[in-house]
C-alpha positions as CSV (number, residue, x, y, z in Angstrom):
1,X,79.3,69.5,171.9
2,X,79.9,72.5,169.3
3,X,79.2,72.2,165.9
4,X,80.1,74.5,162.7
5,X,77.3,73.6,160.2
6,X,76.1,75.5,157.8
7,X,73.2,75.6,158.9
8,X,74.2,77.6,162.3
9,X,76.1,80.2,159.9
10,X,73.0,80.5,157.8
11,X,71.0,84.3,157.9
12,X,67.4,83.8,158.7
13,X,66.4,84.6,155.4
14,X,68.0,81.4,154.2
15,X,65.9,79.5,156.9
16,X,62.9,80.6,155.1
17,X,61.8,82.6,151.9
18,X,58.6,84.5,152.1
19,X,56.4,83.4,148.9
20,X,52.3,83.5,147.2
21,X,50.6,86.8,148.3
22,X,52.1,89.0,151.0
23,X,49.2,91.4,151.0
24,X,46.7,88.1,152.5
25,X,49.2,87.1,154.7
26,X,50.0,90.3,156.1
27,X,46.3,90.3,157.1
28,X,45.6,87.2,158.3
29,X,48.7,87.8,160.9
30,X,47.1,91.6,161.6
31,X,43.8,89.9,162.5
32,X,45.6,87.3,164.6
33,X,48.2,89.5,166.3
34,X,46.1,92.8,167.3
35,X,49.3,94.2,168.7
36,X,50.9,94.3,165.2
37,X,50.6,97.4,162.9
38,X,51.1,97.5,159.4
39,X,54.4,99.0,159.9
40,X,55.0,95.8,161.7
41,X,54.0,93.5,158.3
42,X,55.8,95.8,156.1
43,X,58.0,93.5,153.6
44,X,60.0,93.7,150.4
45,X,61.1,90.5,148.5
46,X,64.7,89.3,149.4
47,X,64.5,91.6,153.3
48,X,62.9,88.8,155.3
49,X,65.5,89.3,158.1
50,X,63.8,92.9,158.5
51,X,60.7,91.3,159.1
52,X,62.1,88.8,161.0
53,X,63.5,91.1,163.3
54,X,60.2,93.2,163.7
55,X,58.0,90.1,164.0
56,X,60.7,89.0,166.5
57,X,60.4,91.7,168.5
58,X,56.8,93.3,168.4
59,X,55.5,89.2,169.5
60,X,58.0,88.7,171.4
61,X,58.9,84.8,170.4
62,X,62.3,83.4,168.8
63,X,63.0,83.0,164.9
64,X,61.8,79.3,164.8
65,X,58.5,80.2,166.3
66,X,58.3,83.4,164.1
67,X,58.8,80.8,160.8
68,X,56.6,78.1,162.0
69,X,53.5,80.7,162.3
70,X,54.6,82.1,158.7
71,X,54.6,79.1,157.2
72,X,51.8,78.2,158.8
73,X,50.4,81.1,157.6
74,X,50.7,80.9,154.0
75,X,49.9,77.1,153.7
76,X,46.6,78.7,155.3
């Protein structure tokens, strides 16, 4: 079954908005992902889907696991 929600229609940045201190984050996900540079973590308030995208990519997993190790992440 198909379903139009909202929630389908929604950009990723609307699943989740990036907050507290960018800088410790960024490093904490350096230390735990070698592969990622700091080109990788690079991130301006309101362009989470850039990050997104890059996280996305460079780690290879989908948007929810990107978000759950975010949020995981900043509640760190």
């Amino acid at each position: 079954m198909v379903t139009n929600s909202k929630e389908d229609k929604r950009k990723p940045s609307e699943y989740y908005i990036i907050s507290g201190d960018w800088e410790k984050q960024s490093k904490v996900l350096l230390e735990r992902f070698p592969n990622l540079t700091s080109k990788d973590v690079r991130f301006k308030t309101g362009n989470e889907t850039d990050l997104f995208q890059r996280l996305v990519n460079k780690l290879n997993k989908n948007l929810n696991e990107i978000i759950y190790i975010l949020k995981a992440n900043q509640e760190a």
